[in-house]
N, C-alpha and C positions, 0 to 999 in steps of 0.2 A: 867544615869539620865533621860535618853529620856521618857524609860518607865512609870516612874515614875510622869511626866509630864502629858504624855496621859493619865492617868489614874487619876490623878487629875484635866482635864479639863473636863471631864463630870459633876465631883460634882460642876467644879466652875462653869459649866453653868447653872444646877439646882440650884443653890446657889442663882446666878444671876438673873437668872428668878424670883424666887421669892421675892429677892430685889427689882427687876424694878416692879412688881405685886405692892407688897405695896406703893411704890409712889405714882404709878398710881391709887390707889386706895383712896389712902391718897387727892390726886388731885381731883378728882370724887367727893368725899366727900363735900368741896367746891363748884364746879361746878356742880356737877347734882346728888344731894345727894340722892329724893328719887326714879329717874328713875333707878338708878345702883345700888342702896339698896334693890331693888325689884329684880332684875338679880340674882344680890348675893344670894338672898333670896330663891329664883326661883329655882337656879343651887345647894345649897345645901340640897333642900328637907324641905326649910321651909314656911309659909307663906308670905303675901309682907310685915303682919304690923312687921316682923322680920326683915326689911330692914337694917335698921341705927345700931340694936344692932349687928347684923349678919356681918356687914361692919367692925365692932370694931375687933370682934371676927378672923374676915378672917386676919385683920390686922399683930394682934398676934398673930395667926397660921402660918401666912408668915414669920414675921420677926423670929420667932424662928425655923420654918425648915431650913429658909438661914442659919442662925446663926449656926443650931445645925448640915447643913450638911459638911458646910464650914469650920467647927472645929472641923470634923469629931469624934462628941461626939457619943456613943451608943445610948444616950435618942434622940439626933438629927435622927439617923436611924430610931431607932422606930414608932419617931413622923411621919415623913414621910410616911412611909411605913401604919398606922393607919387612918392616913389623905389621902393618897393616894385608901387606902381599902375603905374608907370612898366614896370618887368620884367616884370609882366603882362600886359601890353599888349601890347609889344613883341615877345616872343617868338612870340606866338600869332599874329600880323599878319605878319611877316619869316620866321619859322624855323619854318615848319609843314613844311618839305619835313626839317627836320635832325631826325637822330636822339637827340640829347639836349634834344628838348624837353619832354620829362618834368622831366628836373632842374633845366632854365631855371625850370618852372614851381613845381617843389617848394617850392622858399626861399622865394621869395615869398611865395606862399603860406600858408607856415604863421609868416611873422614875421607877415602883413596877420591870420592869427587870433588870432595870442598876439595882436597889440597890441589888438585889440580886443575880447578878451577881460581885458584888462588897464588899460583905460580907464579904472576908477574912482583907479587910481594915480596918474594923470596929469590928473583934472578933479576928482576929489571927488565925482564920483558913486552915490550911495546906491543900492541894489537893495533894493527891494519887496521884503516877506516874502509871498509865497501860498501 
C-alpha cells in the first residue's frame, strides 16, 4: 500500500494546488479584481480588458483540473496536460522580456513530467521489463 500512496500524493498535491489557486482567486476577485484580472490576463497571452472574463475562465479551468486530476479521470489528464502545453507556450512566446519567466515556466513543467511519468495510472499501460 506504501507505494501506492506515494504515487497518489503527487496528484493530490497537483490536485491541491489548484484548489487553493481558485480560492485564492475567487478571493482576489472581491478584493482586487481589476489589478489581478490584468496578471491573469497578462500571464495567459491576453489583453488586460480580458481581465474579469479571463478570471472566470481560469476559475473553471482550475476547479476542473483538481477535479479531473484527483478522480483520476482521462479527460482530467488531458485537460491538464493542454492547459499545461498551453503555459508553456505562452510564456516563452509573450513574456521573454519578464523577469519571472523562469517560474511561468517551472509548473508547468514539472506537472507536463509528473503526468507523463504517471500515465500508466491513467491508461493501464504496462512497462517492458529490460
Amino acid at each position: 500500500m506504501e507505494p501506492q500512496r506515494r504515487r497518489m500524493l503527487g496528484l493530490l498535491v497537483i490536485s491541491s494546488f489548484y484548489a487553493l489557486g481558485v480560492v485564492a482567486l475567487i478571493v482576489a476577485m472581491f478584493l482586487n479584481r481589476e489589478q489581478v484580472g490584468i496578471q491573469i490576463a497578462n500571464v495567459h497571452g491576453l489583453p488586460a480588458l480580458a481581465g474579469f472574463p479571463i478570471m472566470i475562465l481560469t476559475c473553471i479551468v482550475g476547479i476542473l483540473v483538481a477535479y479531473g486530476l484527483y478522480s483520476m479521470t482521462r479527460w482530467g489528464y488531458w485537460l491538464t496536460l493542454a492547459y499545461m502545453a498551453y503555459l508553456l507556450v505562452v510564456p516563452t512566446i509573450l513574456l521573454g522580456r519578464d523577469a519571472s519567466l523562469f517560474a511561468n515556466l517551472t509548473w508547468p513543467l514539472t506537472v507536463v513530467v509528473y503526468l507523463v511519468l504517471r500515465r500508466r495510472q491513467y491508461f493501464g499501460v504496462q512497462q517492458s521489463a529490460q
